[in-house]
C-alpha positions in Angstrom: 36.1 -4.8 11.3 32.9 -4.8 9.3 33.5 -2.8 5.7 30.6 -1.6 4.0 30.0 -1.6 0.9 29.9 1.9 -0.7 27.2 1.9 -3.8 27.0 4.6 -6.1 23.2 5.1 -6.1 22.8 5.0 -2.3 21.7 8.5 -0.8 24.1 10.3 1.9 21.9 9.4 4.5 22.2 6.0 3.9 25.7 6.0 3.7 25.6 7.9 7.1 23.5 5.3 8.6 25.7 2.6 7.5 28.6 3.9 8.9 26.6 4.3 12.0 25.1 1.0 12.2 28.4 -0.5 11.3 30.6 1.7 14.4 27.9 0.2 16.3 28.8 -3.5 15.3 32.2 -3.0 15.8 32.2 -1.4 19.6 29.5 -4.2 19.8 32.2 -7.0 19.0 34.7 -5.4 21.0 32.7 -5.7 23.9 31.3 -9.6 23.4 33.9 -10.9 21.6 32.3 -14.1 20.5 29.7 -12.4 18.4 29.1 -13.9 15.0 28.0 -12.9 11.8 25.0 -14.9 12.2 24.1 -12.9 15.7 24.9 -9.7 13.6 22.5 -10.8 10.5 19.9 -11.7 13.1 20.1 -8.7 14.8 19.4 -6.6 11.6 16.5 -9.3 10.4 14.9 -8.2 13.9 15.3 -4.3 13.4 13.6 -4.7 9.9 11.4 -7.1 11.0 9.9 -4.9 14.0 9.4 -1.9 11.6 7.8 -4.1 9.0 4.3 -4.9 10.7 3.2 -1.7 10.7 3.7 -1.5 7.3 2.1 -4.3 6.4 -0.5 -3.2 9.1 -1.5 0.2 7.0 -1.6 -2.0 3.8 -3.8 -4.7 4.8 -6.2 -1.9 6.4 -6.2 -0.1 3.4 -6.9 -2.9 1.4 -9.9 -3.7 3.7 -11.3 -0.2 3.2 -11.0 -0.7 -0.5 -12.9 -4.0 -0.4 -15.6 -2.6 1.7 -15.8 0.6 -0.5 -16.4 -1.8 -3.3 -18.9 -4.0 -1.8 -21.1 -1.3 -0.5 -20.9 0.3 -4.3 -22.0 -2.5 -5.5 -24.9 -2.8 -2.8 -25.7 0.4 -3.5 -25.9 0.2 -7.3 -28.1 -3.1 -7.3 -30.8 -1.7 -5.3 -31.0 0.9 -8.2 
């Protein structure tokens, strides 16, 4: 059985997730019972991970625009 940690500053939804995510564990390990913490901690790294890159996606583009913003300001303000 996987307990999770309730913290104070966590919002409802959170907590409602957790409880989801860890019912999902637990009819998970009742089905493959060899499943280890380790496949369980993976498993999460991959969920995070796969949302991630988008994320880091929209920042690095952003970034870009900024640079290019900059760079044709400044082109624009030398030929002054």
């Amino acid at each position: 059985m996987i307990v999770v940690p309730v913290r104070t500053n966590a919002s409802p939804t959170a907590l409602e997730l957790a409880q989801r995510i860890s019912s999902t564990v637990e009819q998970f390990e009742r089905e493959r019972p060899g499943t280890t913490r380790d496949d369980i901690r993976q498993a999460l790294r991959i969920v995070i991970s796969d949302r991630a890159p988008f994320t880091r996606w929209k920042v690095m583009l952003i970034a870009l625009l900024a640079a290019l913003f900059a760079v044709l300001a400044a082109y624009l303000i030398s030929k002054r």
